[in-house]
C-alpha positions as CSV (number, residue, x, y, z in Angstrom):
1,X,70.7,106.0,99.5
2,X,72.1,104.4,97.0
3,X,70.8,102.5,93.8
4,X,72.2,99.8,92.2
5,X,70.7,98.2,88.7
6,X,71.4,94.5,88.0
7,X,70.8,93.6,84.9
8,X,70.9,89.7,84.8
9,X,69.0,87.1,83.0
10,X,69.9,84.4,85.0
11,X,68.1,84.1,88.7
12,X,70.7,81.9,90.4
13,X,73.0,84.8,89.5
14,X,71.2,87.6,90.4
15,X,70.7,86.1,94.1
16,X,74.5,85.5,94.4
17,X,74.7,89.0,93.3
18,X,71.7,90.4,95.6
19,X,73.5,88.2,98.7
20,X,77.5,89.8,98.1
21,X,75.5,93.3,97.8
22,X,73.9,93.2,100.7
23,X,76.4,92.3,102.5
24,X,79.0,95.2,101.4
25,X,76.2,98.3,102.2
26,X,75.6,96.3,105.8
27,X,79.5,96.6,106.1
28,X,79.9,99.9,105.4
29,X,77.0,101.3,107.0
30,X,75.3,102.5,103.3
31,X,71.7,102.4,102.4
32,X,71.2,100.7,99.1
33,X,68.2,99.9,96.8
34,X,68.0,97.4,94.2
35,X,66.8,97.1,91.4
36,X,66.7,93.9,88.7
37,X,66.4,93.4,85.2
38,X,66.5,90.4,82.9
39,X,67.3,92.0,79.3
40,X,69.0,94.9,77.7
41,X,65.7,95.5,76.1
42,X,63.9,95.6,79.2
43,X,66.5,98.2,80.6
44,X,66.4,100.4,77.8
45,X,62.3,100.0,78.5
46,X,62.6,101.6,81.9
47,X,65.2,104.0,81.0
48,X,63.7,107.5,82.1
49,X,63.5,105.8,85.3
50,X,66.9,104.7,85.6
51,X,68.4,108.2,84.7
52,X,68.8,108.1,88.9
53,X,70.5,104.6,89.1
54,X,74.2,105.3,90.5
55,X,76.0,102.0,89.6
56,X,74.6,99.7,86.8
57,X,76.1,95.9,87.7
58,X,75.9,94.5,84.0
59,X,75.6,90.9,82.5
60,X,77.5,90.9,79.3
61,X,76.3,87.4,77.8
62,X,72.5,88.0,77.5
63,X,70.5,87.3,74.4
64,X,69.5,89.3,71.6
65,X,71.4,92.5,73.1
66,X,74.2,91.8,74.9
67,X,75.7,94.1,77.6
68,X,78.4,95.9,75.9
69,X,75.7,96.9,73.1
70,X,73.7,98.3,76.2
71,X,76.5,100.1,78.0
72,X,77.1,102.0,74.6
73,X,73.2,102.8,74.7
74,X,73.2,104.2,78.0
75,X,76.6,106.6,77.6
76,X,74.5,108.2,74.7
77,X,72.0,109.5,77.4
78,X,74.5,109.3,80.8
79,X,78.4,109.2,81.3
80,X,78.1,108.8,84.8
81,X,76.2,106.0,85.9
82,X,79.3,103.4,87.3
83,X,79.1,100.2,85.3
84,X,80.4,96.9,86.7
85,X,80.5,94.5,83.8
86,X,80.1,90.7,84.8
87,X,80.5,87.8,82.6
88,X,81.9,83.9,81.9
89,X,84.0,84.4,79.8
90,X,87.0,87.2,78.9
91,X,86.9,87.9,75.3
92,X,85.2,91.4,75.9
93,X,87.9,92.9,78.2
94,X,88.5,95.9,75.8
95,X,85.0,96.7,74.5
96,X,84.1,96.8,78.6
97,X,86.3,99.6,79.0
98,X,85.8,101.8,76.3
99,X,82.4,102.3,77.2
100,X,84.1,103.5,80.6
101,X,83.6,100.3,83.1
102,X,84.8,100.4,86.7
103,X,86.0,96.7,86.3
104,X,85.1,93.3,84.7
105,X,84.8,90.7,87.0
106,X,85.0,87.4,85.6
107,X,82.2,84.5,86.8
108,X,82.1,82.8,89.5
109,X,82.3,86.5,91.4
110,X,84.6,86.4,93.9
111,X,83.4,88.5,97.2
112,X,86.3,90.3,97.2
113,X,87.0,91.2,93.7
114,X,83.0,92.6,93.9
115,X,83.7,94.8,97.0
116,X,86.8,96.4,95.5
117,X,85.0,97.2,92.5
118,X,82.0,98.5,94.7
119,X,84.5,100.9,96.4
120,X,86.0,102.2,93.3
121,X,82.3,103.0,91.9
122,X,81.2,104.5,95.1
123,X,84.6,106.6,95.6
124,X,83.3,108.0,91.8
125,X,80.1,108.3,92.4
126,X,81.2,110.8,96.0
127,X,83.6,112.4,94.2
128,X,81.0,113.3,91.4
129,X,77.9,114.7,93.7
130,X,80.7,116.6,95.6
131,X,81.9,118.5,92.3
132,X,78.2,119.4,91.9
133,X,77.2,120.9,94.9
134,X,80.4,123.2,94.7
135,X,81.9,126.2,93.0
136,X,85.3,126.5,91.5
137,X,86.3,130.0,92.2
138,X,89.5,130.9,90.4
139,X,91.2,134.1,92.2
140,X,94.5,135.8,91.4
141,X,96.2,133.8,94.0
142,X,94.7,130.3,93.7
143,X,92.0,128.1,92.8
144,X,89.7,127.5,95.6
145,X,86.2,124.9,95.8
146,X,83.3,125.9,97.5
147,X,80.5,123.7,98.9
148,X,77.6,126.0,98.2
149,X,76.3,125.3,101.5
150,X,78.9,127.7,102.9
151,X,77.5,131.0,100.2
152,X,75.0,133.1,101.2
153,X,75.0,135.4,98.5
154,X,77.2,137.0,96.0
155,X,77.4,140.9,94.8
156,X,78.8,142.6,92.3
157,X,81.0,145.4,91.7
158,X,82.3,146.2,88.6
159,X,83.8,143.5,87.1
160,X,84.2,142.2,90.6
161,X,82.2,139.5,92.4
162,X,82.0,139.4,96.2
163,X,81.6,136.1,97.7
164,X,79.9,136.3,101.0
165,X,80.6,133.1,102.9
166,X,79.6,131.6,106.1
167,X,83.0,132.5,107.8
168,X,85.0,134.9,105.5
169,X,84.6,137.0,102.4
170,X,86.7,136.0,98.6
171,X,86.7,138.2,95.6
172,X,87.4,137.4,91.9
173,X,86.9,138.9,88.6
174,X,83.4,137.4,87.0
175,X,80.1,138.7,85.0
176,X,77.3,137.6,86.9
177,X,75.4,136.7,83.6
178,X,78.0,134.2,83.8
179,X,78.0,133.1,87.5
180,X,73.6,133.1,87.3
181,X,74.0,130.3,84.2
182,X,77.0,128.5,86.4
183,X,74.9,128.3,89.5
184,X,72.2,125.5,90.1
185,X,68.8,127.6,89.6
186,X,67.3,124.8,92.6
187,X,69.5,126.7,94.9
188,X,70.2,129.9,94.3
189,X,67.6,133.0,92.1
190,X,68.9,136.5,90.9
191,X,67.2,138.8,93.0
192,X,68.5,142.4,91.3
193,X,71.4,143.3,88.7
194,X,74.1,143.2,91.2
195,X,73.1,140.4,93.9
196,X,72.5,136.4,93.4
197,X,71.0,135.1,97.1
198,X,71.0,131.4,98.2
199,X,67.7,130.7,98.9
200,X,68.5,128.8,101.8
201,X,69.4,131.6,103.7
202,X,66.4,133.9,102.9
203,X,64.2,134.5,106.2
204,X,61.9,136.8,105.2
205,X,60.7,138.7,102.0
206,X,59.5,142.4,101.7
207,X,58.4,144.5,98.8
208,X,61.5,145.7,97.7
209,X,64.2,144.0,99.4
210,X,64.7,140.6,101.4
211,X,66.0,139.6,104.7
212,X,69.1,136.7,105.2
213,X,69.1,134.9,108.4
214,X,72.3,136.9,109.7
215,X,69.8,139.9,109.1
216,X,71.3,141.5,106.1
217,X,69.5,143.4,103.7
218,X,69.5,142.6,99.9
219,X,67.3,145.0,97.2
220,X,65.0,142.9,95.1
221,X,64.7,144.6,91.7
222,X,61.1,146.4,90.4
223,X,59.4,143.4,88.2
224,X,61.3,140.5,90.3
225,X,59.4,140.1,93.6
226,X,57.1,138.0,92.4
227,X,59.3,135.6,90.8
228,X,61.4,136.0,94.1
229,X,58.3,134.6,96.7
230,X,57.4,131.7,93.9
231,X,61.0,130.2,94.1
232,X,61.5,131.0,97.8
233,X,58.0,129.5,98.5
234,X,58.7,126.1,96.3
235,X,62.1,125.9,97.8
236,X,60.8,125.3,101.5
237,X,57.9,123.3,100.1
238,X,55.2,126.1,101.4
């Protein structure tokens, strides 16, 4: 799903804007929810809660604070939420980008114009949650992305670490202090000094050692099998 902020203090164009939006996620088959706000102020209100919005479409004439002033609030806290700055009038052209906009479209929004801009922010917004559920694994030979869907656990040899993939095996030179701080703690726990396990693949844990799907055996280290079942157990939701 997709969420989309529109923050917009005047109705008639909020429901040209809600209309045009609709229509684009029926289009390309994508799930949107919406969400609409009439001031900067009440934005900034409701902030925590938008820390999950993926494109902010963003009113720059609005009173007291305007939408540029609110764009350079919100980069403080996030610099990836895609802003689409709307507006009457052309004067703020510059300031829009520097705060990193995906366009300024110019009132009355053309459907078109809208869309484009829509496919640019989505194509970001892709490419971003794609660079953070893979690894960048830099060999001796090449530079190589992996989706961490495909790891099922890493082990180290000297100053070696052995990837274990779903289909084939790559090694590269890396502490694994180093690749446990790299690696999203939601996915993947430390289970001993020399091995790092996805949990996904875990099917069953024993006193001192755990079982993968593929029925391989990992060690779990003396003092870390209870913090081994807590994160296994909250990661399927037991």
């Amino acid at each position: 799903m997709l969420k989309i902020a529109i923050c917009e203090d005047v109705d008639i164009q909020y429901k040209i804007l809600e209309k045009y939006l609709k229509v684009w996620a029926l289009k390309n088959n994508i799930t949107i929810h919406l969400v609409h706000y009439k001031s900067s102020e009440e934005f900034l209100f409701n902030l925590d809660e938008n820390m999950d919005i993926d494109i902010l479409i963003l009113d720059i004439q609005m009173k007291e604070m305007n939408g540029i002033e609110l764009a350079k609030k919100l980069r403080e806290k996030d610099e990836e939420i895609a802003i689409i700055f709307v507006t009457g009038v052309s004067e703020y052209i510059s300031k829009g980008y520097s705060v990193g906009a995906i366009n300024y479209l110019l009132k009355p929004l053309k459907e078109e114009e809208l869309f484009d801009s829509l496919e640019r922010a989505y194509k970001k917004i892709k490419q971003l949650k794609e660079k953070k559920e893979s690894l960048k694994v830099i060999t001796d030979k090449q530079v190589v992305k992996i989706r961490y869907s495909d790891i099922k656990y890493f082990v180290v040899y000297s100053h070696y670490v052995h990837i274990e993939l779903l289909n084939k095996k790559i090694t590269y030179k890396k502490r694994i202090s180093d690749l446990e701080e790299e690696l999203p703690k939601t996915h993947f726990l430390r289970c001993h000094r020399s091995y790092i396990v996805n949990l996904h693949f875990i099917k069953s844990i024993e006193k001192e050692s755990l079982t993968l799907d593929d029925s391989t055996i990992i060690p779990i280290s003396r003092g870390k099998r209870e913090k081994v079942l807590e994160l296994f157990m909250n990661y399927f939701d037991i």
